[in-house]
C-alpha positions as CSV (number, residue, x, y, z in Angstrom):
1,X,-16.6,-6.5,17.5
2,X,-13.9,-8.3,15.6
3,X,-16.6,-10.7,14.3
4,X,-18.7,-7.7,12.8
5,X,-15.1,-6.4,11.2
6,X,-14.7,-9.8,9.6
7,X,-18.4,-10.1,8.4
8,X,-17.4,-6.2,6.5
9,X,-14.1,-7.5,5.5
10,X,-15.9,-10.7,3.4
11,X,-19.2,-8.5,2.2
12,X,-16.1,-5.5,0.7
13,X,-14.1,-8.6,-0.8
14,X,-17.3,-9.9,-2.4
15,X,-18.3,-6.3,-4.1
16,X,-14.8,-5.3,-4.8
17,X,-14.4,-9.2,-6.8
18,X,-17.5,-8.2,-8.3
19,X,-16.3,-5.0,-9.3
20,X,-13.5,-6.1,-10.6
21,X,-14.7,-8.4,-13.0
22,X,-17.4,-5.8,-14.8
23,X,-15.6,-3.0,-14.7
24,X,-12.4,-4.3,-15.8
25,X,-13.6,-6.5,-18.2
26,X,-12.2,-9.4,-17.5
27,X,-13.3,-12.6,-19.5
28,X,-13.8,-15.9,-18.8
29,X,-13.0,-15.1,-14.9
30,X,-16.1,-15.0,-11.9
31,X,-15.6,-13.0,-9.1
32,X,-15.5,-16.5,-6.9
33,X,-12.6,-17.1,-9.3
34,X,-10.3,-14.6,-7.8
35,X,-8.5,-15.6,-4.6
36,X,-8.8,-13.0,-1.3
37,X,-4.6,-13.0,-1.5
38,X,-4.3,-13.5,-5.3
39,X,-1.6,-10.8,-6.6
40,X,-3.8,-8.6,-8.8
41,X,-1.3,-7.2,-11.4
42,X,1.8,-9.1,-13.0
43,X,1.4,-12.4,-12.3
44,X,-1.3,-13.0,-10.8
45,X,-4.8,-12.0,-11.8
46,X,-2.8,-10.0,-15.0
47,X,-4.1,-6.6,-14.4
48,X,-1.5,-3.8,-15.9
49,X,-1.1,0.2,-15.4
50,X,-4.4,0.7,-17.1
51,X,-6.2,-1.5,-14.8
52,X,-4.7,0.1,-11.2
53,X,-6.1,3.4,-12.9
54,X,-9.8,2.1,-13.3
55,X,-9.4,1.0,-9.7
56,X,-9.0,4.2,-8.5
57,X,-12.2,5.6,-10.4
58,X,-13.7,2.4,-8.7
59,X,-12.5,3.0,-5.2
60,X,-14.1,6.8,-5.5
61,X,-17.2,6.2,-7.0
62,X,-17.8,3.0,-5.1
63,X,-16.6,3.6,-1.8
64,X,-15.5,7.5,-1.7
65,X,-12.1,7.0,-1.1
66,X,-9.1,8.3,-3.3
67,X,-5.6,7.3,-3.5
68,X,-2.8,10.3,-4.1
69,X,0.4,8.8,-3.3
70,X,0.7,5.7,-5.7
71,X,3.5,4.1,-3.8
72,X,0.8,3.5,-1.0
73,X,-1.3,2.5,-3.8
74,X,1.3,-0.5,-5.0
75,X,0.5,-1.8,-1.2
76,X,-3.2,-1.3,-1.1
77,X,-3.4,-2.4,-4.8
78,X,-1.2,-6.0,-4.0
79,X,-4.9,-8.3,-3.2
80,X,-8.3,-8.1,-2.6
81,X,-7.4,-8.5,0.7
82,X,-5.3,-5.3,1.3
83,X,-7.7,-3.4,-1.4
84,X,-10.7,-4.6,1.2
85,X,-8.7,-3.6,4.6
86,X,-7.9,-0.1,3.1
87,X,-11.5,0.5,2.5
88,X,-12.9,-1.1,6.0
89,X,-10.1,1.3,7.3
90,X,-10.5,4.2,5.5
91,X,-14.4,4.0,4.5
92,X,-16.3,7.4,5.8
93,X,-18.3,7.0,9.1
């Protein structure tokens, strides 16, 4: 079972790196680029306000899921990693 969870974790990390890249634009980086635990906004990958709002259009059309309450979203938004958990966690059944 927890095998199977990790297999989903790595496959949501891959499309969401993927994701992140073409629909955020971002030049001169490759989705193997970005670290699972890099820090996505500030000083990290660089993203800004802009960006965390494309990511929500991404996590709904992608993956069905919306965020409401943007302080959860400043936790879910920190990495891949926690981006990838929330959606393993919160995905539709």
């Amino acid at each position: 079972m927890e095998e199977n969870k990790e297999l989903e974790l790595k496959e949501i990390r891959a499309k969401l790196k993927e994701l992140l890249v073409t629909s955020l634009s971002l030049e001169d980086i490759k989705p193997t680029d970005i670290k699972d635990d890099e820090i996505l906004f500030g000083e990290g990958l660089g993203l800004d306000s802009l960006d965390a709002v494309e990511i929500v259009v991404l996590l709904q059309r992608n993956f069905g899921l919306e965020i409401k309450d943007m302080n959860e979203g400043r936790k879910i938004f920190y990495s891949v990693d926690t981006l990838a958990r929330y959606i393993l966690e919160n995905k539709k059944k």
